[in-house]
C-alpha positions as CSV (number, residue, x, y, z in Angstrom):
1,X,96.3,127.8,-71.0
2,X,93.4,126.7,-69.2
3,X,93.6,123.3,-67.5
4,X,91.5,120.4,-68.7
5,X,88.4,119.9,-66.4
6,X,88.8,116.8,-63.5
7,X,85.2,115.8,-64.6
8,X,86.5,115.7,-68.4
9,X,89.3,113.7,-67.7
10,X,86.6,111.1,-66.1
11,X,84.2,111.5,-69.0
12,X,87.1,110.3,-71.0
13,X,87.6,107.5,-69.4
14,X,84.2,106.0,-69.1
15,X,83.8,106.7,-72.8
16,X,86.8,104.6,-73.6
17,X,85.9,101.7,-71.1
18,X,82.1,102.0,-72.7
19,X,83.6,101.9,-76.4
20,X,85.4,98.8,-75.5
21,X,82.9,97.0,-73.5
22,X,80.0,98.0,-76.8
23,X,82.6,96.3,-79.0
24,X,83.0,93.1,-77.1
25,X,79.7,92.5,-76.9
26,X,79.0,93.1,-80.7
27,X,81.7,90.6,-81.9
28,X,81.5,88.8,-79.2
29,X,78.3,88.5,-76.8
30,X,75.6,89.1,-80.1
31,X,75.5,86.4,-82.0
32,X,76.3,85.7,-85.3
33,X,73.0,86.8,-88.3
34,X,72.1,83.7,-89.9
35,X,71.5,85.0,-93.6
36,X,74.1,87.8,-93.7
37,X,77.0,86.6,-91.6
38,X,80.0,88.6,-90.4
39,X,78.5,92.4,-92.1
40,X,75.5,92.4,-90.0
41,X,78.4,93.0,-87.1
42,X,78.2,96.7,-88.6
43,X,74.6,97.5,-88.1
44,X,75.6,97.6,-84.5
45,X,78.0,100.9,-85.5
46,X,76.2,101.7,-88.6
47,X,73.1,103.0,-86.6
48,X,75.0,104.3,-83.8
49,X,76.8,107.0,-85.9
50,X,73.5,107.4,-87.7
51,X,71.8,107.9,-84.1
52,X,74.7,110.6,-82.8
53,X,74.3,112.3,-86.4
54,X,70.8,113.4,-85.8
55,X,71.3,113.9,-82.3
56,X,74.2,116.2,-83.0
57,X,71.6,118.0,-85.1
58,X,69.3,118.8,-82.5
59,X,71.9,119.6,-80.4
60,X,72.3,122.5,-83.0
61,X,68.7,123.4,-83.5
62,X,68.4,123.9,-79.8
63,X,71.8,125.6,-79.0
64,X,70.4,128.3,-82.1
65,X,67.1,128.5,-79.9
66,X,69.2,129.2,-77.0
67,X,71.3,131.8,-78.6
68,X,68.3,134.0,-80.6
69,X,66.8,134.4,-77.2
70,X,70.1,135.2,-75.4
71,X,73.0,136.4,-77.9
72,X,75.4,134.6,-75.7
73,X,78.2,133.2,-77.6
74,X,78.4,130.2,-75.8
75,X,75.2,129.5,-77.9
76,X,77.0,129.9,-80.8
77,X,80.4,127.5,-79.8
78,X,77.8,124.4,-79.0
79,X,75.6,125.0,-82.4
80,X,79.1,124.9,-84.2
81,X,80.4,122.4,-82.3
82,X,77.6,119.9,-83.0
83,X,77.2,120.7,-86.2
84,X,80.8,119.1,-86.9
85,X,80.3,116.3,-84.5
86,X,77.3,115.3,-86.9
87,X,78.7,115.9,-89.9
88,X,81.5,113.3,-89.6
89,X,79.4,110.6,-87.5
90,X,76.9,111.3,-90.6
91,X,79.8,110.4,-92.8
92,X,80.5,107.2,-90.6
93,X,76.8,106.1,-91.4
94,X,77.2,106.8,-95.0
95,X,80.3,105.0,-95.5
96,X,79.4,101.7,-92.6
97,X,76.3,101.6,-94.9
98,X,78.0,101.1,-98.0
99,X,80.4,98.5,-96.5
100,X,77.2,96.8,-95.3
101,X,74.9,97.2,-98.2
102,X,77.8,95.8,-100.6
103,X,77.0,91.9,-99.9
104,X,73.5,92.6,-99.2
105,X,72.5,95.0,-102.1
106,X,75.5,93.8,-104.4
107,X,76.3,97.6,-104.7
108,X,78.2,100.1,-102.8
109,X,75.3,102.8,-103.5
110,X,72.0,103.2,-104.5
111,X,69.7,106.0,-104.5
112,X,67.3,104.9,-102.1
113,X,65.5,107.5,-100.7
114,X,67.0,106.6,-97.0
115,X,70.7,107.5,-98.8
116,X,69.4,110.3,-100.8
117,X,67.7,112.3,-98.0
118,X,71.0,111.6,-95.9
119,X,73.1,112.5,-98.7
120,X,71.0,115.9,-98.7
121,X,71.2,116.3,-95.1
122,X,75.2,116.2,-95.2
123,X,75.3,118.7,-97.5
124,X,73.0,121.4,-95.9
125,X,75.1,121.3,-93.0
126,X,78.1,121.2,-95.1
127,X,76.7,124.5,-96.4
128,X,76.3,125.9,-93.3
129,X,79.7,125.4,-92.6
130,X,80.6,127.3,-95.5
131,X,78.6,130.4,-95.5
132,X,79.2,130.7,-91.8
133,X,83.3,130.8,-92.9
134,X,82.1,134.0,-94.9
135,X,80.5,136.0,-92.4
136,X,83.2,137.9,-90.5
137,X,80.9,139.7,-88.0
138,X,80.2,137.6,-84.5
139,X,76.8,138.8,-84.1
140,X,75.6,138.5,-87.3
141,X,77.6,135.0,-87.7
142,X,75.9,134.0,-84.7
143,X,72.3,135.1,-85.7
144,X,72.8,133.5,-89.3
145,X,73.7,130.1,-87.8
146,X,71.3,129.7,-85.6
147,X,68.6,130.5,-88.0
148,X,70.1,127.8,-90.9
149,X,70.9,125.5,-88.1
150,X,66.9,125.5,-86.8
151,X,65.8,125.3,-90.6
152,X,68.4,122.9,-91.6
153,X,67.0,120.6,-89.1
154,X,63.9,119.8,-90.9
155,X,66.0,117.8,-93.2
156,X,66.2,115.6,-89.9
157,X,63.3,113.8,-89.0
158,X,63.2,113.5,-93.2
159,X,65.8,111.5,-93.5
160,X,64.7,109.3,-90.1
161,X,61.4,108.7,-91.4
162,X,62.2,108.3,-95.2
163,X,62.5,104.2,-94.9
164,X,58.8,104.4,-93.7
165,X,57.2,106.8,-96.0
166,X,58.9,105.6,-99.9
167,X,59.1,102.7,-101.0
168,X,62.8,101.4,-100.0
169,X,65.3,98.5,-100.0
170,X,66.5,100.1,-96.6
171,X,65.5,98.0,-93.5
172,X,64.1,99.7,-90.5
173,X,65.5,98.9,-87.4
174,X,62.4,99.3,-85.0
175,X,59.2,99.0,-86.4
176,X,57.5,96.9,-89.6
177,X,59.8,96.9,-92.9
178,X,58.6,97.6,-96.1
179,X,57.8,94.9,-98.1
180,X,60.9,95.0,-100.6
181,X,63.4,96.0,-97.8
182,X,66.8,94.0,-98.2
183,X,69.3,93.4,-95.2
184,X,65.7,93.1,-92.6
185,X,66.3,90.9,-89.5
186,X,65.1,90.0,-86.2
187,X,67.0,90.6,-83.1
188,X,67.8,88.3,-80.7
189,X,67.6,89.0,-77.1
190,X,71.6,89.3,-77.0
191,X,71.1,91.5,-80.8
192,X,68.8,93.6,-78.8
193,X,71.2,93.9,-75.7
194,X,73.9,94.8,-77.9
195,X,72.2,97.2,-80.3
196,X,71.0,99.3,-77.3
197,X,74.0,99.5,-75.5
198,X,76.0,100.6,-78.5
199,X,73.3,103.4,-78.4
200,X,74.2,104.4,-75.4
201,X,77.6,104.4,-75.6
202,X,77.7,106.2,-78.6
203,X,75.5,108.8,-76.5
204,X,78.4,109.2,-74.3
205,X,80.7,109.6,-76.5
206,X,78.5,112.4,-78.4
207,X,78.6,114.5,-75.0
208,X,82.4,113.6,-74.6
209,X,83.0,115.0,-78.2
210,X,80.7,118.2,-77.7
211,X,82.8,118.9,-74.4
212,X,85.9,118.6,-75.6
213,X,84.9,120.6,-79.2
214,X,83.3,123.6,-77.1
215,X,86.2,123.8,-74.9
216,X,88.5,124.1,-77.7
217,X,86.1,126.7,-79.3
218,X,86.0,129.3,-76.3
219,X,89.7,128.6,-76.6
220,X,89.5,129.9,-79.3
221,X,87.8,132.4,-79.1
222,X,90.2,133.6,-76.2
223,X,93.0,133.5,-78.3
224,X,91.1,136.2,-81.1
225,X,90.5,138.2,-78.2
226,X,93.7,138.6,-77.4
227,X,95.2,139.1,-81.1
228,X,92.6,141.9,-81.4
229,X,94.0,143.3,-78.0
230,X,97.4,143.9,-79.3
231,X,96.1,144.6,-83.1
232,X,94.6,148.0,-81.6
């Protein structure tokens, strides 16, 4: 069993301290929204899992870049690996949406074209996940998700970009709203602080995640190496 890495032990830490310091400051150090009270606390999360969603994406676009142009498995491990990471953070958004849109939009769920294009996004990587699971080969395994990982991406910057090209309800963070988006606010300085620091920290713990999820993978992977060793 391979030993866990001094400079993942470390990462660990700082992520933890970071998680608890970004919470501090958003119920503590931001103040509190005028118009929507206590919810607007989980914007602060809300677009942070949103943020590491799409960032886990990329993460998977390039890493299938990386492997058609090399074949190296390692490729491969990280595209996988990220895929997962933004699949649940994706689910995170989805579900700190609804708990903020309930008082705001007086439902759990709309079909806003913000939450539909998300809703679509989840589900082409959740069909990635699923035709990869039939594809018993490595190399062609490999080759396959790389392809649908650098395709599936397009649903990316659709889903970012939806809340300024259709008509929505959905605020957008940075930038001018649409005229008949509910739940807009200004920041504060302190909102401002806050809101970027939970970006970064959420950052971190993306990287953290992705470490720890390709280390298991080339576990893994070791441990079907050696079951085909003594198979044959």
């Amino acid at each position: 069993m391979e030993e866990k890495p001094r400079w993942l032990t470390v990462l660990d830490s700082i992520t933890a301290i970071l998680l608890v310091v970004a919470t501090l400051l958003v119920f503590f150090y931001a103040p509190l929204e005028a118009v929507m009270g206590l919810v607007q606390k989980v914007f602060y999360f809300h677009v942070a899992s949103g943020w590491v969603g799409m960032l886990s994406f990329l993460a998977a676009a390039i890493a299938g870049i990386a492997y058609l142009r090399t074949e190296d498995r390692k490729w491969d491990i990280t595209g996988l690996a990220a895929v997962e990471i933004g699949m649940i953070f994706t689910l995170i958004t989805v579900i700190t949406g609804a708990i903020w849109a309930r008082p705001i939009w007086n439902t759990w769920w709309t079909w806003d074209p913000r939450l539909t294009t998300a809703t679509i996004m989840e589900l082409i990587y959740a069909a990635y996940l699923m035709l990869r699971s039939g594809i018993e080969e490595p190399g062609r395994r490999g080759r396959f998700s790389a392809v649908y990982a650098i395709v599936g991406f397009i649903s990316v910057p659709l889903t970012f970009f939806s809340a300024r090209l259709f008509r929505t309800i959905h605020p957008v963070v940075i930038g001018t709203n649409q005229p008949g988006a509910t739940g807009a606010f200004d920041m504060t300085p302190k909102m401002l602080q806050a809101f970027l620091f939970s970006l970064f920290v959420f950052s971190v713990l993306f990287v953290d995640l992705l470490a720890h999820r390709v280390r298991l993978g080339r576990l893994q992977e070791k441990v079907e190496e050696l079951k085909m060793k003594t198979m044959s």
